[in-house]
Phi, psi and omega in degrees: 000317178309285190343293178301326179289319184308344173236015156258357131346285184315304173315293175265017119315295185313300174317288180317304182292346179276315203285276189348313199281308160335267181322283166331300151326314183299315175315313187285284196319284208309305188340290204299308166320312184282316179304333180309291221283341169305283182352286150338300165299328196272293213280341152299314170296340101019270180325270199310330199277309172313344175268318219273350236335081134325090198235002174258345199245345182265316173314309170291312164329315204258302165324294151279332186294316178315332204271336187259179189290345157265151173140154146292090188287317176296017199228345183279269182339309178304306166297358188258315173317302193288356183285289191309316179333324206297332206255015188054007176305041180329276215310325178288330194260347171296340201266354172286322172317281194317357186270292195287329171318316212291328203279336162220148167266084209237158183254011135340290176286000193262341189266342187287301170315321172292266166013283191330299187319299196306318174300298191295344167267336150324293176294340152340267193311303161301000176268325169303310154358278187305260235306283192334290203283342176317282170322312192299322170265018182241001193065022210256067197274340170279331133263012138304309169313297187315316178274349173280312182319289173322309200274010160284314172303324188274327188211107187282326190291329171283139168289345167309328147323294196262001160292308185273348196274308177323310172320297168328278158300327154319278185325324175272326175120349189255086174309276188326305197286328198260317173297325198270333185293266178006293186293307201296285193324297180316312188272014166253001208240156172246060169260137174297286192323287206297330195240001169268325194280310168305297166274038167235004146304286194317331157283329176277346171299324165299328185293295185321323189274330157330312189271350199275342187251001153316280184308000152253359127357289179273318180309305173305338197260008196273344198241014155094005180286070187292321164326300218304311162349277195308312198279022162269308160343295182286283191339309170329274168315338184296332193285297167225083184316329176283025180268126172273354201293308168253032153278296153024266188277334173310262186331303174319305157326272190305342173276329180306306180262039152063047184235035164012285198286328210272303153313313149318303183287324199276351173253004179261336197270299181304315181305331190283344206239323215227133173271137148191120162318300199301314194288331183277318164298352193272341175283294194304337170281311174287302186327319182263357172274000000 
């Protein structure tokens, strides 16, 4: 009789630890089903807010989901990356990258970690762009310069640089300065815009110099020294034969000293190639003289 009772006991322990064992399980299976299914939520709102861009509200988002105990955490990690991108937080979202790179090494996060990186130096450099042009339009060009130079250093290659640095020195007037930047950009660049830009340096450098052997010109003729005069004159022209100012003043020279003809040729000689109201009076002021 002990026997019997002793083994219907048993049975039902044994029964009671199958329910019990039963339950727990049922209990773990539901745990897991709802944490899934949290999980599942979090990382689609995660999701929508990052399309949407949302990107602080996504950030957060990515952020509890990473926290809990389910989910594809590199496909998380990305996406909690690409949020800080959103907010240009670059530094933040490589150290999220760089977190997850040290604990697995996939070349997903390693091409994501190139990608971010590249990114973040764009957005540098235009941002720098931007200061820059912000100074250039305020007139402030030397620290305008100062900010092309920077964002000259993250991309050596763009021509947008050296474009505006070149612009820049226009604008102040220092041509020489504005040629040697132009030539630096041409020999890492294949740019047009650049070689269209030398030459309309390299012309106003004539002008200058140009205005510059006039103007040593009048000085010679102010200490009467008239050869010296003349051969600037002529220099003048070599320089920019379509110019009438010093066939001009050359001939006016040559009419002060009673050389007629001479003033003649030389302004008919201009006249055969070039229109000018000023070179035809001054032929006609010899002509009557």
């Amino acid at each position: 009789m002990i026997k019997e009772l002793f083994s219907r006991n048993k049975k039902r322990w044994i029964i009671a630890l199958a329910v019990l064992v039963f339950l727990i399980a049922g209990l773990i299976t539901y745990n897991t089903y709802v944490a899934r299914k949290k999980y599942e939520e979090q990382a689609v709102m995660a999701q929508e807010y990052l399309e949407a861009g949302s990107y602080e509200e996504a950030i957060e988002a990515y952020r509890k989901a990473m926290s809990m105990k389910y989910g594809n955490k590199e496909a998380l990690a990305i996406g909690l990356a690409e949020s800080y991108a959103g907010i240009h937080d670059y530094d933040k979202a490589l150290e999220v990258l760089r977190s997850r790179y040290e604990e697995r090494k996939t070349t997903t996060v390693k091409e994501k970690i190139e990608e971010i990186t590249a990114r973040k130096a764009d957005y540098n450099f235009y941002q720098l762009i931007s200061y820059g042009d912000t100074f250039f339009s305020n007139g402030e060009y030397d620290k305008a310069i100062k900010e092309y130079e920077k964002a000259k250093l993250i991309k050596s290659k763009e021509e947008i640089t050296y474009i505006k640095i070149a612009d820049s020195y226009i604008a102040m007037e220092k041509y020489d300065l504005a040629k040697e930047e132009i030539q630096e950009g041409m020999a890492l660049t294949e740019s047009d815009k650049l070689e269209v830009k030398l030459g309309f340096v390299e012309g106003k450098l004539k002008e200058k110099k140009y205005e510059e052997i006039l103007n040593q010109a009048s000085e010679y003729i102010y200490q009467e020294n008239y050869e010296e005069a003349l051969n600037n004159y002529a220099e003048a022209i070599r320089l920019m034969p379509q110019v009438d100012t010093a066939y001009n003043q050359m001939a006016e020279l040559y009419l002060t000293l009673n050389e007629y003809d001479t003033a003649r040729a030389i302004l008919r000689n201009y006249l055969r190639s070039y229109k000018s109201q000023t070179a035809q009076e001054i032929l006609d002021k010899a002509n009557e003289l």
